[in-house]
C-alpha positions as CSV (number, residue, x, y, z in Angstrom):
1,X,87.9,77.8,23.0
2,X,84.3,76.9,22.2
3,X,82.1,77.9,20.0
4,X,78.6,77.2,18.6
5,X,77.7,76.5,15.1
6,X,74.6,77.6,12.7
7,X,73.5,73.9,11.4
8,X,72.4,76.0,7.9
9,X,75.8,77.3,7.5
10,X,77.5,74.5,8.7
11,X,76.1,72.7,4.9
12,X,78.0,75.5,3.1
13,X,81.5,73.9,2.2
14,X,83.7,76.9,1.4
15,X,82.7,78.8,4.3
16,X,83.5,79.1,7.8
17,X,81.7,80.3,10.8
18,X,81.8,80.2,14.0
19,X,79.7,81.9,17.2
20,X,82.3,82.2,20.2
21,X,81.5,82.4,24.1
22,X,82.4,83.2,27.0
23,X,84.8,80.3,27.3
24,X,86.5,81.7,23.9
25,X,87.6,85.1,25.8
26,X,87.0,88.6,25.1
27,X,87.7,90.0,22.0
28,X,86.5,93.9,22.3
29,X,88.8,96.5,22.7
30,X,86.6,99.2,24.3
31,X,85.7,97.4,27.3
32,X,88.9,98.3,29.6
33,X,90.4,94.5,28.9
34,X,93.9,94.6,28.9
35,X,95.0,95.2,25.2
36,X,97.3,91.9,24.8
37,X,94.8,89.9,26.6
38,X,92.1,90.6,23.5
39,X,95.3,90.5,21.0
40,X,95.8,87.0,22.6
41,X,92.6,85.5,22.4
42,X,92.2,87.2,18.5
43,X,95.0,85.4,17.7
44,X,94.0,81.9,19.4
45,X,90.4,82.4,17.7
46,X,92.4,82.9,14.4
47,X,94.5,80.0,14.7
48,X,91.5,77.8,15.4
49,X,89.4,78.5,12.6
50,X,92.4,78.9,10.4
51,X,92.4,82.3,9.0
52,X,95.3,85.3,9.0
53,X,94.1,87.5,12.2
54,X,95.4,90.7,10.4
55,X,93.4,90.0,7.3
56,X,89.9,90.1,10.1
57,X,87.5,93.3,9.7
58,X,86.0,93.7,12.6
59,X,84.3,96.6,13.6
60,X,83.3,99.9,15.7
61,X,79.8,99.6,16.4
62,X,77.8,102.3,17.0
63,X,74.2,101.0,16.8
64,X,73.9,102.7,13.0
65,X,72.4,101.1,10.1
66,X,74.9,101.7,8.3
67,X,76.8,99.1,6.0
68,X,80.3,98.7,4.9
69,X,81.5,97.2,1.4
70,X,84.8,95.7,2.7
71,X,87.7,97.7,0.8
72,X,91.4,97.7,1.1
73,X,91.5,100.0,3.5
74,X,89.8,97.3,6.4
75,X,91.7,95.2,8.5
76,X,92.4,94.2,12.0
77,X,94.1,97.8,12.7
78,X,91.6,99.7,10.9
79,X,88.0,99.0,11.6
80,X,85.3,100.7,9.7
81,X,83.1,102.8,11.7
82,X,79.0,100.9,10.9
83,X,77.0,97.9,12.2
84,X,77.3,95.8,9.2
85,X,80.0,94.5,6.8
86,X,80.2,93.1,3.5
87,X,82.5,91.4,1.0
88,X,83.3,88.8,-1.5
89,X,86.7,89.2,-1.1
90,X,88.8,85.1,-0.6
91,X,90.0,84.8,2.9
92,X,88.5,88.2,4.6
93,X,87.1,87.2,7.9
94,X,84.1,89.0,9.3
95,X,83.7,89.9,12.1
96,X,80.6,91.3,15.0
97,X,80.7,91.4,18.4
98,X,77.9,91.6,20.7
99,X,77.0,91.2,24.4
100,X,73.0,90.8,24.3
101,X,72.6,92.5,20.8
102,X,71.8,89.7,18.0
103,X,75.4,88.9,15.9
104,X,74.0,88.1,12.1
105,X,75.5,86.4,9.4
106,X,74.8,86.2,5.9
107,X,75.8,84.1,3.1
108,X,74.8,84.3,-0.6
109,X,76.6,80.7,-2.2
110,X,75.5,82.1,-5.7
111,X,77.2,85.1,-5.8
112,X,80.1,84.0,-3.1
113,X,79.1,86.8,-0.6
114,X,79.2,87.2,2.9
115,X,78.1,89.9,5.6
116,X,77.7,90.3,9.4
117,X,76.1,92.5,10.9
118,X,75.0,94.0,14.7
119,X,71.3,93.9,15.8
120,X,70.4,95.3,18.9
121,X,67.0,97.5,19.8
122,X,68.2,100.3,17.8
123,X,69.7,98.3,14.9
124,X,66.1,96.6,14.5
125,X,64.2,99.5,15.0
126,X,66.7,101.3,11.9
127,X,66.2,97.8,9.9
128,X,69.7,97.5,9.3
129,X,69.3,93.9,8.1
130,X,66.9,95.5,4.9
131,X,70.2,97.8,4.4
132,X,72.2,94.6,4.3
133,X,69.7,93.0,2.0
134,X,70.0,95.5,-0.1
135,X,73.8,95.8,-0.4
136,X,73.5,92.5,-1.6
137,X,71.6,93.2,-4.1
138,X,73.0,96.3,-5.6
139,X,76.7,95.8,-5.0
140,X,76.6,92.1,-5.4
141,X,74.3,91.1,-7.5
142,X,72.5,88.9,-5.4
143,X,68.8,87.5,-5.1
144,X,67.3,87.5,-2.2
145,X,66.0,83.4,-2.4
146,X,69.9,83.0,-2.4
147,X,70.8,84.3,0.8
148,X,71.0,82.6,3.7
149,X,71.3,84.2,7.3
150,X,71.9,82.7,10.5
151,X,71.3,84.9,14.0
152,X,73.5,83.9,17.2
153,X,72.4,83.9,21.0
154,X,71.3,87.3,22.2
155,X,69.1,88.4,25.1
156,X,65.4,87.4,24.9
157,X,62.0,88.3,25.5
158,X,62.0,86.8,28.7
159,X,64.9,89.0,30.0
160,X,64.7,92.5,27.9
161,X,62.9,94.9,29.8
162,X,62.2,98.7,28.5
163,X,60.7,101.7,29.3
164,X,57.3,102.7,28.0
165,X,59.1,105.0,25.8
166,X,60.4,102.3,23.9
167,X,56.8,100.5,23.7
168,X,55.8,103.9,22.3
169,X,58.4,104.2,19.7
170,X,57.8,100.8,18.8
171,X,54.3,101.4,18.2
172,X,54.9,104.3,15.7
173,X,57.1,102.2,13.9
174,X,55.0,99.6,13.4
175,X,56.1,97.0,15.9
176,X,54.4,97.1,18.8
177,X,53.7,93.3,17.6
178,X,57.4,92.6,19.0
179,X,56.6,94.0,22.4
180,X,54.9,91.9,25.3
181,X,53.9,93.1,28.6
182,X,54.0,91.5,31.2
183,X,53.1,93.0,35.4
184,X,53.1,96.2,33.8
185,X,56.4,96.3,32.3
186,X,57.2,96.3,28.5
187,X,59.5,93.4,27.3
188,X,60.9,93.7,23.8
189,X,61.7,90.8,21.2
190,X,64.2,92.3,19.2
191,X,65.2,88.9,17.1
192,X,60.8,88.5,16.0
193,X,61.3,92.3,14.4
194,X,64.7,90.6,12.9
195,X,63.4,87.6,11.6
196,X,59.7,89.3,10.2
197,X,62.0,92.1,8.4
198,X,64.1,89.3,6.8
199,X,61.0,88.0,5.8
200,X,59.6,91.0,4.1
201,X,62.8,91.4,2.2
202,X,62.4,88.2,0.3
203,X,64.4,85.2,2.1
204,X,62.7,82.2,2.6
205,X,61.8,80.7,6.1
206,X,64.0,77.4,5.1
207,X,67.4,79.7,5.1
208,X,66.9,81.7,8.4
209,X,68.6,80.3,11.4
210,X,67.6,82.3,14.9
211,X,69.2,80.8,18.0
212,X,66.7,80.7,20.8
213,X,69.6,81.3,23.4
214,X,69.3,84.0,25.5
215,X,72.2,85.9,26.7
216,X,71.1,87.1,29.8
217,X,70.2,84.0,31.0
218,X,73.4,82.5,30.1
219,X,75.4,85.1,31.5
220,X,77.9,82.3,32.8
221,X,78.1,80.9,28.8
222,X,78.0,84.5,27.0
223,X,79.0,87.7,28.1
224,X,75.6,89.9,28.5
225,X,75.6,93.5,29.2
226,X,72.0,93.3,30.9
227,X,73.8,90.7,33.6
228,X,77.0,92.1,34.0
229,X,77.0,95.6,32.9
230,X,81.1,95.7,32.7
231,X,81.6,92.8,30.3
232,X,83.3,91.2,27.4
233,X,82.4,90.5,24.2
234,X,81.3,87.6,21.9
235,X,81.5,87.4,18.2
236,X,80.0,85.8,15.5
237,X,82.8,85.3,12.4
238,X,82.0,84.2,8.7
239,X,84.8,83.9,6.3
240,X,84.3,82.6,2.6
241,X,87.5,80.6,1.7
């Protein structure tokens, strides 16, 4: 398997993270994959960053803003139903998968917390990452200056296309600045409304981490929806050990 690594949480010593690939195998159950196939490369992806796969909470993403405070309830057999998870429970892998929509990972080394969460048009446009900001703070404890977040590959400017409908929404939600156009057609940045809201909630610049990767155009090194259509899925995983 390979995977890529966010050089900010690559400094944190008792966590570890990882961004997988194509290379690393499918790990989505909803994508008509052959069940023990995405078992098997669970398991391999488990056994290479070291960590129990039954003990990962992954979950069933449904382009919500909604977050989840990780419970007893959440494992590998029983994924929540949100876009977001959180926990500062020892040894509880997180996990999101994506296939053009951003994977984000947070980590607060103050108050030993993680999250992940799942960013894609309708995840930005919901500003699920202020709702994951937040659940830091009230469930956590946290401040903001504390919390570092690092975004993996996901499909860029260059490559998302949408309807005028979109560019319309955007613009009565205030970010029409994240739209380009370009021979008449809109392209939206979904990762520059990611980054700006992270902004506005209080992290600093220094601790944000946005992989310029897109997905689309490495479709042979990332599953991408936009590409492909019928496709795997990627993950980003955090676990605080």
């Amino acid at each position: 398997m390979k995977f890529y690594h966010s050089n900010l949480l690559n400094s944190v010593s008792n966590v570890t993270h990882a961004f997988t690939s194509r290379s690393s195998g499918n790990l989505a159950f909803h994508v008509n994959d052959e069940k023990l196939h995405v078992e098997a490369n669970h398991k391999q992806l488990a056994k290479e960053l070291n960590y129990d796969v039954n003990s990962l909470v992954h979950m069933k993403q449904i382009h919500s803003d909604i977050v989840h405070v990780v419970d007893e309830n959440d494992n590998f057999d029983n994924p929540p139903t949100c876009d977001a998870l959180i926990t500062n429970k020892l040894t509880t892998p997180l996990m999101v998968m994506v296939a053009d929509c951003s994977p984000i990972l947070f980590y607060d080394d103050k108050q030993k917390v993680i999250a992940a969460a799942h960013a894609g048009r309708q995840g930005a446009f919901k500003n699920i990452v202020k709702n994951v900001i937040n659940s830091f703070i009230n469930y956590f404890s946290s401040d903001v200056k504390d919390v570092h977040v690092s975004v993996g590959a996901s499909i860029g400017h260059c490559c998302y296309e949408v309807g005028s409908e979109i560019f319309d929404e955007a613009k009565e939600l205030d970010l029409e600045y994240a739209i380009q156009k370009r021979d008449n057609s809109f392209y939206l940045d979904v990762n520059k409304i990611i980054e700006t809201q992270l902004l506005t909630c209080g992290i600093k610049q220094k601790n944000i981490d946005m992989s310029n990767e897109c997905t689309k155009c490495n479709s042979k090194k990332y599953f991408s929806y936009r590409a492909d259509n019928k496709t795997g899925r990627f993950a980003g995983v955090i676990i605080f050990k």
